[in-house]
N, C-alpha and C positions, 0 to 999 in steps of 0.2 A: 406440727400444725403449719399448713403455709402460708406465707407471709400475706396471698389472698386472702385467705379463709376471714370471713366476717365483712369484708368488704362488698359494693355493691354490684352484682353479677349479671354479665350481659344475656338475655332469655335468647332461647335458642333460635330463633326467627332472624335477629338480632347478629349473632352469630353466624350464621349459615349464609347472610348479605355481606360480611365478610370475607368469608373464606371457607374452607371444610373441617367438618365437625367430623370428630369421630364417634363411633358409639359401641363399647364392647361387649360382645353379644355372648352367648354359646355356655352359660351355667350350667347348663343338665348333662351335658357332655363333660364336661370338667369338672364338678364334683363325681360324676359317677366315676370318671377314669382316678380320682383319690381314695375310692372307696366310702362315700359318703352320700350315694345317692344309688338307686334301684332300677337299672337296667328295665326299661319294657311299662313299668305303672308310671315311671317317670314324672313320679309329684314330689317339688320339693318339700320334701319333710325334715330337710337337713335346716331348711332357717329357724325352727323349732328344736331338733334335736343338738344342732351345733352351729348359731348363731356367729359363733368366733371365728367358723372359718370360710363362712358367706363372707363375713365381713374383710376376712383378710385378702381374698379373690376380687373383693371390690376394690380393693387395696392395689393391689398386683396388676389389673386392667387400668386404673388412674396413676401409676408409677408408667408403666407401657407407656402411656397418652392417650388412653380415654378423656374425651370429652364429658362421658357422659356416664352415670352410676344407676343402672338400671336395675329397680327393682326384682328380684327373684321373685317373679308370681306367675312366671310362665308355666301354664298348666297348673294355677292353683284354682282353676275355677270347678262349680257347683259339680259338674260332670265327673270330672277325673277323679274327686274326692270319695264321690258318691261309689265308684266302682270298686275304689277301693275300701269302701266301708269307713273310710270317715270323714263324711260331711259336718260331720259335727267341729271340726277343724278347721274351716273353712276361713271364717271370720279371722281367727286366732291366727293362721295361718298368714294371712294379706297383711294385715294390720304387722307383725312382726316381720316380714319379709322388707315391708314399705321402712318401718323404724330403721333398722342395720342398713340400710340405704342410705336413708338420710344423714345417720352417722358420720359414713363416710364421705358424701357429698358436701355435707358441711365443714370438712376438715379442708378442703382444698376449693380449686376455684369451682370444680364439676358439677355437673347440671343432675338434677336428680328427677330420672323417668319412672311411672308408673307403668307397667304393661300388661294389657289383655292380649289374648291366641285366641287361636281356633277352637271352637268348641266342639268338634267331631262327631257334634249332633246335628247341626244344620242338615235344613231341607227346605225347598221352597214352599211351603205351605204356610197356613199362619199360626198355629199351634209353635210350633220349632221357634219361625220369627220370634214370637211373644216368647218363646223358653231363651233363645239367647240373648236377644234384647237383656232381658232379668238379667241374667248371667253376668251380662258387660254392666249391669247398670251397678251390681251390688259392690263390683270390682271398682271400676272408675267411682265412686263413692268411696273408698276405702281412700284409696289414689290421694283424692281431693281432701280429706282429712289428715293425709301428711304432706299438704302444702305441697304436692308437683309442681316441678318447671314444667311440663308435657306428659303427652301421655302416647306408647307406645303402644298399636294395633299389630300385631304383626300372623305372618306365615299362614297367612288364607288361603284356600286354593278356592272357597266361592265369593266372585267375586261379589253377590249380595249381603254374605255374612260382613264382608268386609265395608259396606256401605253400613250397613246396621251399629258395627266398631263405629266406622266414623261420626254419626248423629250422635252418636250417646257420648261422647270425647266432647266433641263440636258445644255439645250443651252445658257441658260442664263449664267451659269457658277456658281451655288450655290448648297451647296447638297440639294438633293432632299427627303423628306419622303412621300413617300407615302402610305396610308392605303385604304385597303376595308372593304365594311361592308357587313354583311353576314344577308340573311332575314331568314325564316323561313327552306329553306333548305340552306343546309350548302354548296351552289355553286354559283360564276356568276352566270350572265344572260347568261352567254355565256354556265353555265357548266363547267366550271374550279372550280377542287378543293382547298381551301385558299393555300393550299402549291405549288399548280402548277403554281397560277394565281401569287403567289409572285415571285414563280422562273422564272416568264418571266419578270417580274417589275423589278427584281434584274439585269439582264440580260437585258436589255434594257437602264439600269445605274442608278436607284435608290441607294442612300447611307442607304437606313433605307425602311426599307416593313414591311408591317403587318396589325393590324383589329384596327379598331375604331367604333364606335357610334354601334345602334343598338341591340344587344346583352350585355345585363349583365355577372358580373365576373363568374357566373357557367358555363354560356352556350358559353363562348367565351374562359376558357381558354384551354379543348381540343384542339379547332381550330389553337392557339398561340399554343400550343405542336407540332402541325405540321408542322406549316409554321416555326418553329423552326429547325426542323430537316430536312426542303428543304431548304433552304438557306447558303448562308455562310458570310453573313455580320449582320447587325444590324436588330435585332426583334423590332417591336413597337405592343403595344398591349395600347388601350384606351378603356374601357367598359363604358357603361353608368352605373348609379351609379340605377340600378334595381334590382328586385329580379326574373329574368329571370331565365325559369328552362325548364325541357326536353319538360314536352307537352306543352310549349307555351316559344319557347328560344327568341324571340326577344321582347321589351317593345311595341310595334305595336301589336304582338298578343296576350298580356296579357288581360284579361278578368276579372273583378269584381264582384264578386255573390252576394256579400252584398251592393250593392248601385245600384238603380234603376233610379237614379235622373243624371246622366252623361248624357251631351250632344250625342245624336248618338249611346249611351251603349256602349264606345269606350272609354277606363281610357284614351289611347293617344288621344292627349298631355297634354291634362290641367287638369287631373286626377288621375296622376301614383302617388298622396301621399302615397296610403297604400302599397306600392310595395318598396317603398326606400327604398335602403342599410342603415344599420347605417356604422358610419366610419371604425368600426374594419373590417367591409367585406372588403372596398376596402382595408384595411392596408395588409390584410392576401392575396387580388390578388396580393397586388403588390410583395408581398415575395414569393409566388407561380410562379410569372413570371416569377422573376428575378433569380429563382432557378432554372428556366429551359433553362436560358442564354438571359432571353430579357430586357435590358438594356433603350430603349426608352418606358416612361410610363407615365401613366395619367390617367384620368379622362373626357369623353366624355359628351351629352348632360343630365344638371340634375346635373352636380358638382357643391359642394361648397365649400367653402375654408378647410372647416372642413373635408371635403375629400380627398382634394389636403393631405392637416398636414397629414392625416392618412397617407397616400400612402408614404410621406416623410420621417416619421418618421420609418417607417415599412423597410424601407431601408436605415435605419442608419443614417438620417440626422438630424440636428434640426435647423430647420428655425428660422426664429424669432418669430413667432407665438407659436412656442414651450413652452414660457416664462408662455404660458396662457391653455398649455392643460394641463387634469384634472388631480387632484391628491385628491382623495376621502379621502386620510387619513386626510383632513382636514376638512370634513363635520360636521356639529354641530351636527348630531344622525348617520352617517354610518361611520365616519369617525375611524381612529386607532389610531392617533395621544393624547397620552397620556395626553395632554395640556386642550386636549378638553374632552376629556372622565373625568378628573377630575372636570372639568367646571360643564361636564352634572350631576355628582353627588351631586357637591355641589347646582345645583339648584333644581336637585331633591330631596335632605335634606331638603329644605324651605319648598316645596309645603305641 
């Protein structure tokens, strides 16, 4: 338990007027790479079927230096359920994902987010509106029922679906963050540019705008330079943890020349290993980010704890995980540590 825990907790608004918040993202990627979640339907059924170790990854992100304990309900809405034949789940589903949250939010000082996505239904019409509208309303309802600090909108690519996230947040009465995610061209579906489609997010009453998933730290942080200098409140910027670049800027259109053996000839999903950041990339976005005044930061689908520590550390923090990153001066043959260099000669005298 930490020595926090029970004590009176700064909201994240609150927060974020201080300094940079982190928020560790990317569950559906990381249970699936443990074997505990389903490549492709990509609905968590694991806070249902193995609650212990939801909760332990909520663990492993606030040890890193999470900020924040974000609820597993990404993609637990009416839609995904439905396809895969059980909606009936649904409720059972949010409600349980949001508890094991809170769990662990409560143990430490960490903020505890609810989160709505993209619902893959949208269209501009008003049937859809009125179907996602419901969708966010039943979730953000669930949300509010385990007492959120916020609530998390994220990985839109219309920029309207993502106005409609934000009213239904806005009303509940918790700040809102909301992100988009940007695919191969740098606009909506609608054609809004990331700083235009932010400044009507902000304008509509979002506490935090900006980009998540999709796009690695190269190819996303131009986009975050711009939605920087439209806006006037809080930046959030979340990259997946790729090695995303000009001719192929999102991990969807990354392409493998040396491996013929990929399902589909398609690294996404279950093959973007040769593409991973190591941790000093994400350390150096998040000090890039944060240099250019974006304050909400993270790590989207493909993080792991070791990138959360990087991203923490790289803005001045030191979690507890700290205690255990590297320090080469102690290596038995790279190492500089004078202790060990005398070691290595004296065994090298024997040989």
């Amino acid at each position: 338990m930490s020595e926090n825990a029970g004590a009176q907790k700064l909201g994240l608004l609150e927060r974020l007027d201080l300094g940079p918040v982190i928020c560790a993202e990317g569950y559906l990627f990381e249970i699936e790479r443990r074997g505990y979640l389903q490549a492709g339907a990509f609905v968590p059924e694991v806070v249902l079927e193995h609650p212990e170790l939801v909760a332990q990854l909520h663990r492993e992100f606030v040890h890193a230096g999470s900020d924040v304990v974000e609820a597993f309900t990404y993609y637990a809405h009416r839609e995904k359920l439905r396809l895969i034949g059980k909606e009936h789940l649904l409720e059972t589903m949010n409600r349980a994902a949001l508890a094991t949250a809170k769990e662990v939010a409560d143990e430490s000082d960490a903020l505890l987010a609810g989160d709505i996505c993209n619902t893959n239904v949208f269209a501009p019409e008003d049937g859809s509106r009125r179907d996602v509208r419901a969708m966010f309303e039943e979730q953000v309802a669930w949300a509010m029922d385990a007492d959120v600090d916020f609530i998390i909108a994220e990985t839109f690519s219309y920029g309207e679906e993502a106005l409609i996230a934000t009213e239904v947040v806005k009303a509940a009465g918790v700040p809102a963050v909301v992100t988009l995610a940007m695919h191969q061209e740098a606009t909506t579906r609608e054609g809004w540019s990331p700083a235009e489609a932010c400044r009507r997010i902000e304008a509509a009453g979002a506490d935090v705008v900006g980009l998540n998933c999709i796009r690695g730290p190269k190819t996303m942080l131009p986009l975050v330079a711009s939605v920087r200098e439209a806006v006037s409140g809080h930046v959030a910027a979340l990259p997946v943890p790729y090695r995303t670049h000009e001719a192929e800027p999102t991990f969807q259109s990354l392409r493998d020349q040396d491996c013929d053996c990929i399902p589909g000839g398609r690294p996404f999903p279950t093959a973007l290993d040769p593409f991973v950041c190591n941790r000093y990339e994400l350390g150096e976005f998040a000090k890039a980010a944060h240099e250019l005044g974006v304050n909400y930061l993270g790590v989207c689908c493909g993080a792991a704890p070791h990138h959360i520590r990087s991203v923490a550390e790289a803005l001045g923090k030191s979690p507890p995980a700290s205690k255990y990153s590297a320090d080469m001066s102690k290596h038995a043959f790279l190492g500089t540590d004078e202790t060990l260099k005398q070691h290595n000669r004296d065994y090298a005298a024997k040989l």
